[in-house]
N, C-alpha and C positions, 0 to 999 in steps of 0.2 A: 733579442729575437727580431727578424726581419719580417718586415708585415707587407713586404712589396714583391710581386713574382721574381722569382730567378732561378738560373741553375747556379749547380754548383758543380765545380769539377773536382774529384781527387784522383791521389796517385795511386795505379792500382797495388802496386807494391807496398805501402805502409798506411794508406788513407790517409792521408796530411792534405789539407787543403792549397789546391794550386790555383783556384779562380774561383770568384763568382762574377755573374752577368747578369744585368739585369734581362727583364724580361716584359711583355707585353701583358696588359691585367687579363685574367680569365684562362692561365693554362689548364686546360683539360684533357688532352689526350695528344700521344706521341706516337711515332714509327722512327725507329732507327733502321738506316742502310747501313750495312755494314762492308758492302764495296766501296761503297761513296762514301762512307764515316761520316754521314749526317744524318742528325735527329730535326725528325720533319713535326716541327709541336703546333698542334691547336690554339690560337688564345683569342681571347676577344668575346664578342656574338653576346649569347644572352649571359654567360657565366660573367660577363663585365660590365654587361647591361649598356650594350651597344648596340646596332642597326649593323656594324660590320664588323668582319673579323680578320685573322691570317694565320696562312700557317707561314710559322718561321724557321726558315734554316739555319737549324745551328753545327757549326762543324768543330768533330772532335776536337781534330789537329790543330786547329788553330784557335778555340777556345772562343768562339765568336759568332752570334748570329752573322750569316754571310748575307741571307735575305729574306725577305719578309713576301708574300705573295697574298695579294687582297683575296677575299671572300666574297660572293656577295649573299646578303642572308635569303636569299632566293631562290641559293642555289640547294638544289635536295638534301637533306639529313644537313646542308650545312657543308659539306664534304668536299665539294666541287669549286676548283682553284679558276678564278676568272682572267688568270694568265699564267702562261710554266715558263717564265723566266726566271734565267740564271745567272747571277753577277758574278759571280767570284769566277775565277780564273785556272781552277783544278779538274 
């Protein structure tokens, strides 16, 4: 049994497992684009019992957080990205 956050990816054809990824402590809540084929996840803040937190972008396709985007715990409900940049190259 795994005691540390991560996703998991299967195939959606047979469910066999094709990755897992670690992950930043405190996920709690996601939004998948599904033009953009990325899952925009919460983690951190108080479920980790930290002062900050991020949402992280994980893309389908390539099976990988592509980037991480700071929090600050300041910001309303928590929710509010303290910069909308993007690294990956898609």
């Amino acid at each position: 049994m795994l005691t540390t956050p991560h996703a998991t990816f299967f195939d959606a054809a047979d469910l066999h497992l094709l990755k897992r990824i670690a992950l930043e402590p405190g996920p709690d809540f996601g939004v998948y684009d599904d033009a953009s084929r990325i899952l925009y996840l919460g983690n951190g803040g108080k479920g980790a019992r930290a002062d900050f937190s991020y949402i992280s972008l994980i893309s389908v396709d390539r099976q990988e957080v592509i980037d991480r985007i700071p929090r600050r715990r300041s910001d309303p409900e928590g929710h509010g990205a303290s910069t909308t940049r993007r690294t990956d190259s898609t």
